[in-house]
N, C-alpha and C positions, 0 to 999 in steps of 0.2 A: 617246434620244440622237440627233443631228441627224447628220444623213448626214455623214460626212468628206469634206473636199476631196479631189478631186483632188492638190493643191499639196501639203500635210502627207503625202499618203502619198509622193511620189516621194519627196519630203525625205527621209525616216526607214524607208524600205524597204528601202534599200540600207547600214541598219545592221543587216539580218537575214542578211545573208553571212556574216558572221562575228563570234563573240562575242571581242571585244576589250575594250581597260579604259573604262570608262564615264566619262560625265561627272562630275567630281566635283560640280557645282554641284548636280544633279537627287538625288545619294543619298541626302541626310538628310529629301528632300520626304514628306509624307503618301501624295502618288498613289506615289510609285517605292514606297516603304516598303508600300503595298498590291498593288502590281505584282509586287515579290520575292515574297510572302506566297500570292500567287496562283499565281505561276508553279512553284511548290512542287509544283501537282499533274500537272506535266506532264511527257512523258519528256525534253525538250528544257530544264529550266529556264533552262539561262545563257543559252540562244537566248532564250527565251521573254523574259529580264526585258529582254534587248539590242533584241530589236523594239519592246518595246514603251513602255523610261522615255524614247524619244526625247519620246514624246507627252501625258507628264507635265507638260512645261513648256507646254503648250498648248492643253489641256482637261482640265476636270476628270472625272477618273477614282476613281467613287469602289464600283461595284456591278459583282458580276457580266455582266449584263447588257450594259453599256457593257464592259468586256473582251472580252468574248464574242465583240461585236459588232465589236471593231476588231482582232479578233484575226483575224477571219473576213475583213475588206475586207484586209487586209495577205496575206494566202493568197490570196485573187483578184487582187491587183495582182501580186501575183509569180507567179501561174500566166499573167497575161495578160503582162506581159514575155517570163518563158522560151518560150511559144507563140511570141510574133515573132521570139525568137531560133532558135525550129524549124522556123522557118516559111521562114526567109532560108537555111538550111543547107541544110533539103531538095531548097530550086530550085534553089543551087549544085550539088548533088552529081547532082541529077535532071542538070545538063547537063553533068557527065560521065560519065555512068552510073557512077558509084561503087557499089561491093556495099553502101554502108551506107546509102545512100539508103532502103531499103525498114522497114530500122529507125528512121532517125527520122523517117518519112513515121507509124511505124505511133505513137511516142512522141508524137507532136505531136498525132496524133489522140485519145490516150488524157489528155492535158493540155488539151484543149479540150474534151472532155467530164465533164473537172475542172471548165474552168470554170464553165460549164452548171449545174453540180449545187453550185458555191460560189454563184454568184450567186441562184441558189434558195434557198438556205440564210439570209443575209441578208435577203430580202426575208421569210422567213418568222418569222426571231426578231426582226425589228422587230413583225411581227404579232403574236406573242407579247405583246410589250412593252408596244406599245399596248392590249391589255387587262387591264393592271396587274395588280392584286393578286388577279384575278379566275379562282380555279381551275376548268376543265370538262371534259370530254371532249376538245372541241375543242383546249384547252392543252398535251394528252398527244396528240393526231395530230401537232400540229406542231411538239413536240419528238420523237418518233420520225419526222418527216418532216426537221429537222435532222438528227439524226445520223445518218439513210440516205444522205443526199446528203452528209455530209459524209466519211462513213466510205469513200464510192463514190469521192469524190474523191483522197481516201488511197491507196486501191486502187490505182487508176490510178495515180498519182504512182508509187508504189513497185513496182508491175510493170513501170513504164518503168526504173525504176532496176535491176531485174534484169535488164535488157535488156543492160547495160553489166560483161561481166566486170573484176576487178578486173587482172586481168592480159594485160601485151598490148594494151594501150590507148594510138589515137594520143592525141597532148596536143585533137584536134579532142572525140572521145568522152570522154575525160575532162573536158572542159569542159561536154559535154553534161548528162553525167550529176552534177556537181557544181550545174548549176542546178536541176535535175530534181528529186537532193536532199533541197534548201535548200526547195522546193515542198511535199515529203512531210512535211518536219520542221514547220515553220509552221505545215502542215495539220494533223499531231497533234498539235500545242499548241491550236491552235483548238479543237480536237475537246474536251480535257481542259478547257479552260475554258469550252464549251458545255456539257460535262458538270457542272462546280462550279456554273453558273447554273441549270440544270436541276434539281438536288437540291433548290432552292428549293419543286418543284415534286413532291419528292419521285421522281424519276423520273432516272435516268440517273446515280445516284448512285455514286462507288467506283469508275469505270472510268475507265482509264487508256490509253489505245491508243494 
């Protein structure tokens, strides 16, 4: 599958904030019709089918594999947003000494070591990819070298999310944490349908995180 633009992702990135009513033109397509189908095995489905039928009208989507994979660059585009939006709070609050500076000093850090371990993750299930039908040892390192780094990224995501009690929250940390999130949910949808392509391979089958 050929790397995604830049352009297509900002376009349709910002229908993974919230699952609202969909396009009606995209519903009765093949790709959405394989998108819902897919999205099936994830804990996020209504997120998952909302990120992803923007990009039904735009490439064909027809394998695991190509899911997989633009499930995982939509989870790095939006880790690499919410970082600049942690990144712009921290120096604000750093120059008032704010007491919450040192928590989303420590959030931003744990979101940029998301991203680190997505953008690994990518480059490794294109490697997969590229040697097609072709099962080896090597095929099972680099799908348990995905879901390490993808599962790390989760991690992170959702201990920054714990970071943020539910109660007692100015509207600044509830924003935070509403991006942060939108980060963790993405990234276990990615995860579940890294998982469905990987059964291929027998390996990574039946999990759900």
């Amino acid at each position: 599958m050929a790397q995604l633009s830049a352009f297509l992702l900002i376009i349709f990135s910002f229908s993974c904030l919230t699952a609202t009513v969909e396009p009606s033109f995209a519903r009765h397509s093949r790709a959405r019709a394989y998108i819902e189908e897919s999205c099936r095995s994830t804990r996020y489905p209504t997120l998952c089918v909302h990120c992803l039928s923007g990009f039904a009208r735009k490439t064909s989507l027809h394998s695991p594999e190509e899911l997989a994979q633009l499930a995982l660059s939509i989870s790095l585009y939006k880790a690499r947003v919410t970082k600049a939006y942690l990144v712009k709070v921290a120096k604000q609050l750093k120059a008032i000494n704010a007491t919450e500076y040192q928590t989303v000093e420590d959030c931003k850090q744990q979101i940029d070591s998301g991203i680190g371990q997505l953008g690994q993750s990518i480059k490794e299930i294109r490697r997969l990819g590229n040697a097609r039908n072709a099962v080896t040892d090597d095929s099972f390192t680099r799908i348990d070298n995905v879901e390490t780094w993808v599962s790390s990224a989760l991690t992170d995501a959702s201990d920054c999310v714990a970071q943020f009690p539910v109660r007692n929250m100015s509207k600044l940390k509830a924003t935070i944490k509403g991006k942060v999130l939108n980060v963790a949910q993405v990234t276990s949808n990615a995860l579940a349908l890294f998982h469905r392509y990987a059964a291929r391979y027998g390996a990574g089958a039946g999990k759900k995180p």
